[in-house]
C-alpha positions in Angstrom: 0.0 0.0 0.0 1.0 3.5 -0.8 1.6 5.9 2.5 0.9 9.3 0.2 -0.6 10.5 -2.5 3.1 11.5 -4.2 4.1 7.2 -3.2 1.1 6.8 -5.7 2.0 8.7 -8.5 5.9 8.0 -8.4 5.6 5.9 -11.2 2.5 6.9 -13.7 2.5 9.0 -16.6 3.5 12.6 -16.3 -0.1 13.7 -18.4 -1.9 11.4 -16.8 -0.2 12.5 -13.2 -1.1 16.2 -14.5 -4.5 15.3 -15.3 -4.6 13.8 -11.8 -3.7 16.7 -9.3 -6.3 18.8 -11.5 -9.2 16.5 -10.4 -7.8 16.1 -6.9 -7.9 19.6 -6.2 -11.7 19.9 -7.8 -12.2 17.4 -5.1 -10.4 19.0 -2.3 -12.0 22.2 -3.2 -15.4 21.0 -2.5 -15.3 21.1 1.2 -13.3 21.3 4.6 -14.4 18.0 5.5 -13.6 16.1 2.0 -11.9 13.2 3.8 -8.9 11.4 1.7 -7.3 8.3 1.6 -4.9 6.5 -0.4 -5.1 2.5 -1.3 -3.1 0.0 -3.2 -5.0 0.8 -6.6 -6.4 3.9 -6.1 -7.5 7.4 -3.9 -10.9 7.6 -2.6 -12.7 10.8 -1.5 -15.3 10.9 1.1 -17.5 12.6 3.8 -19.6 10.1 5.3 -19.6 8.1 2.5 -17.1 7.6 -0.5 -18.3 9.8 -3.4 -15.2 9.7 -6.1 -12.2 7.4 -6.6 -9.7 8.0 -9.0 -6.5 6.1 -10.1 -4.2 5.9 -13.3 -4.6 3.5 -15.8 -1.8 4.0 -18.2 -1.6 7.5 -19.9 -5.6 8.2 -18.5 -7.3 9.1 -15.2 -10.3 6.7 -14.2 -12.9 8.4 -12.1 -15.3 7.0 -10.4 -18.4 8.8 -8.7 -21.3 7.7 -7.3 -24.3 9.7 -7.9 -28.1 9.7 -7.2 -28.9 8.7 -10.6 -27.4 7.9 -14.0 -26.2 11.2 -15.8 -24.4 10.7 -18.9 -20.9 12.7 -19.8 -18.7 12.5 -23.3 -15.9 10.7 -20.9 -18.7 8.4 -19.1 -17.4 4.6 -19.7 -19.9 2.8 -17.6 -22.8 3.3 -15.1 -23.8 0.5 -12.8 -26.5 0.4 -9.6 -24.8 0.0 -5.9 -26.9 -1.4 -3.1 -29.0 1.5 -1.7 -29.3 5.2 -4.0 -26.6 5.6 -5.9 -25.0 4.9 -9.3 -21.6 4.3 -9.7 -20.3 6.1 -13.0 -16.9 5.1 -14.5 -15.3 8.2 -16.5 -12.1 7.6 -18.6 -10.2 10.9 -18.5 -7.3 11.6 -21.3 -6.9 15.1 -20.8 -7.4 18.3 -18.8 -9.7 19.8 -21.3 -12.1 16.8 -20.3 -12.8 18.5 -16.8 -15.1 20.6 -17.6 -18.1 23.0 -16.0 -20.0 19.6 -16.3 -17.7 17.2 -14.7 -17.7 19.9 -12.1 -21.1 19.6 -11.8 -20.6 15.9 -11.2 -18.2 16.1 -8.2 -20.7 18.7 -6.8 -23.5 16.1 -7.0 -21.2 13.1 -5.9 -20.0 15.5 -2.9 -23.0 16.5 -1.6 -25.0 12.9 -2.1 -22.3 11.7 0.0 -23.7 13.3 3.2 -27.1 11.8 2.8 -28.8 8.8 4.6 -28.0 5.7 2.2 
């Protein structure tokens, strides 16, 4: 397991890593009490529950949030139920340019469905 966020990134892809710290800091940006934590395969953000994960798959940035319902975005790879009121959406990020006002829009959602009763 990684002890930082930096230990995760040592060894990805530079645009990728880039692409990375932009989302990361639309997360952190969200909230004072956006809780993080790093894993093995990736880094999860929550406040009472996990609302995004992110980790680098090659030269891209796989997101994933969970929202109330299924929304659809030009980077969304896949949308599947969880247990309770959310859907989990997989988004496939190649670039900056790709987080937009929209996927802005998506962490807000994510962030603040986190804080409700599941």
């Amino acid at each position: 397991m990684y002890a930082t966020v930096d230990d995760y990134l040592a060894d990805k892809d530079p645009a990728a890593v880039d692409v990375f710290q932009r989302a990361r800091a639309m997360i952190l940006a969200l909230g004072d009490d956006v809780a993080e934590q790093v894993h093995a395969s990736e880094i999860s953000w929550s406040r009472g529950h996990v609302f995004a994960a992110a980790f680098v798959y090659s030269s891209r940035l796989e997101v994933a949030l969970d929202l109330p319902k299924r929304v659809h975005h030009p980077t969304l790879r896949e949308a599947f139920p969880q247990k309770g009121t959310v859907t989990t959406h997989r988004l496939s990020v190649a670039s900056a340019d790709e987080l937009d006002e929209h996927f802005v829009a998506l962490l807000d959602i994510a962030y603040r469905t986190a804080a409700e009763p599941r």
